[in-house]
N, C-alpha and C positions, 0 to 999 in steps of 0.2 A: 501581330506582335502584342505582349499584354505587356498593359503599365501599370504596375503596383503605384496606387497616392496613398498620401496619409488619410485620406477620406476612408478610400478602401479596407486601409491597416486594422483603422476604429473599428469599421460597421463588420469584420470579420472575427475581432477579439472582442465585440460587445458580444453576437451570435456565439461564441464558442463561452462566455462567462456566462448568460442566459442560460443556454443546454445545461451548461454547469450546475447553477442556482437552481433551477427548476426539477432536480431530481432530488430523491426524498436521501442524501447523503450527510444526515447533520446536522448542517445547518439551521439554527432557529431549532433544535431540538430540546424538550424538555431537561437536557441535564444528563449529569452523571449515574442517574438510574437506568434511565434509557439506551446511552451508551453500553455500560453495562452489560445489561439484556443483550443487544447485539455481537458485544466480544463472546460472552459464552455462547449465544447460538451459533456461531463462524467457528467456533473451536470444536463446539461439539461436530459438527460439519465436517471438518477437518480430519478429525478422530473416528467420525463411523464411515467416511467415503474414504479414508488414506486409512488405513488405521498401523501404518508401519509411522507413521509421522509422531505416534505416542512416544515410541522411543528417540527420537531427535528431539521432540517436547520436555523427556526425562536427563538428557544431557546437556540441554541450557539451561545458562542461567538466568536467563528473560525472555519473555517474549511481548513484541508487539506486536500485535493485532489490530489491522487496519478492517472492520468486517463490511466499511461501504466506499468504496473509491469510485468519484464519477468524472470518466476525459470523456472532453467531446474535442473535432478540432473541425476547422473552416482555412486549411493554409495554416490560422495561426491558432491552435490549443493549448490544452490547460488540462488540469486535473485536481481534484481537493476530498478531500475527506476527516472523519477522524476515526482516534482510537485509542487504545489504552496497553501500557506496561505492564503489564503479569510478572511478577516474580513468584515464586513458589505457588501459582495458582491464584493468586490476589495482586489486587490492580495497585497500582503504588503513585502511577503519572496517568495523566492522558496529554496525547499529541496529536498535532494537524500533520497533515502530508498534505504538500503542494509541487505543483509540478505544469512549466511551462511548455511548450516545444514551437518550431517554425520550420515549414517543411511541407510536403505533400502531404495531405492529410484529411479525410472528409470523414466523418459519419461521429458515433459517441458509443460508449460500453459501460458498463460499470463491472466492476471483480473487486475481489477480496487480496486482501494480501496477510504474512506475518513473517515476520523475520527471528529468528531464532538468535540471540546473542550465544555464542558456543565458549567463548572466553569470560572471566572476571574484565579484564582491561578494555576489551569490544566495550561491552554492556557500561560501566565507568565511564567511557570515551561518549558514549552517546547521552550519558544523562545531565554528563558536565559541560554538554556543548550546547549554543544557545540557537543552534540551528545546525542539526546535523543532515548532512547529507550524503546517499547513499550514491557510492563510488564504487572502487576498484577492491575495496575488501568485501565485500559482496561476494556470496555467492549462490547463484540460483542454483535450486534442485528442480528440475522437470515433475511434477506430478504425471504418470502412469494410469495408464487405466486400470481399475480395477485397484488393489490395494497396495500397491509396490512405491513406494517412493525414490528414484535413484539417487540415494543419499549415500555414495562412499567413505569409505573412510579418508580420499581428499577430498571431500565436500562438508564430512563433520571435522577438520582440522580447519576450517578455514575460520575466520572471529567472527562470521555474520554470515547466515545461510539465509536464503529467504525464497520461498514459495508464494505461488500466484496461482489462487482458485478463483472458482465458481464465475468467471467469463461469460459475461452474456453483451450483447450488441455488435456491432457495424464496424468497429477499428480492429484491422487485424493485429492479434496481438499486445503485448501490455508488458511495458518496462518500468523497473522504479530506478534504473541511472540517471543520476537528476534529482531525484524528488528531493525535499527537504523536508525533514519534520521538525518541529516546533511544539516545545511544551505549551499546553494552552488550559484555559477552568474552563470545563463545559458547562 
């Protein structure tokens, strides 16, 4: 029989905020230039491996662009990153994504994410809240191999689409239900 202690709890959600800390996602990062640099390189990414994603790009009205998310988990995980607001191509905010979880879970990954505001009211809704987090208006597009995005016309009707690229590591899989972003000054 296994017994979870609170000794346990710690030495399992220190190990999974370490993994965290220790990947180049950020943190302690020189600033808003640097950022930057990374949303356009994740876009450009985005645009020449999807390049049907230009036109979901060209029918919101924001995007954010998370270009380094790093979960690691031990039982108990975690995930942080930052990123920045795009409105017509130009950055307006930058924000954190963070994200707990508890549950079976071992290894760490880091991916990309962005979410496309498809509405005026979406896009409003998230810049006037001081912790949004991403729920049931959500909705993912599957990225495709090669250059297809399965972006229907229910998937561009809905107020917040969001896409999850460039996946590398050990956690199968990678969800933002849960996350919470947060306006932050890099």
């Amino acid at each position: 029989m296994t017994r979870f202690t609170r000794r346990g709890f710690v030495l399992s959600a220190g190990s999974a905020a370490a993994l965290t800390a220790g990947c180049g996602n950020g943190i302690g990062s020189t600033g808003a230039q640097e950022l930057d640099a990374r949303v356009n390189a994740s876009m450009n990414y985005l645009y020449t491996t999807y390049p049907d994603t230009q036109d979901l790009a060209a029918k919101a009205t924001g995007i954010l662009v998370m270009p380094l998310i790093t979960e690691a988990g031990l039982w108990v995980g975690g995930s942080y990153g930052q990123g920045a607001l795009q409105i017509d191509g130009v950055t307006v905010d930058y924000y954190s994504a963070t994200q707990a979880s508890v549950g079976f879970q071992l290894g760490a990954q880091q991916y990309a994410h962005a979410l496309f505001f498809m509405t005026d009211d979406a896009l409003s809704e998230f810049r006037r809240s001081p912790g949004w987090a991403a729920g049931a208006d959500v909705q993912y597009a599957a990225l495709e191999n090669g250059s297809n995005i399965s972006a229907d016309t229910t998937t561009v009707s809905k107020p917040v689409v969001a896409l999850i690229f460039g996946q590398a590591g050990l956690i199968a899989g990678a969800t933002l239900k849960g996350t919470k972003y947060s306006r932050i000054i890099p």
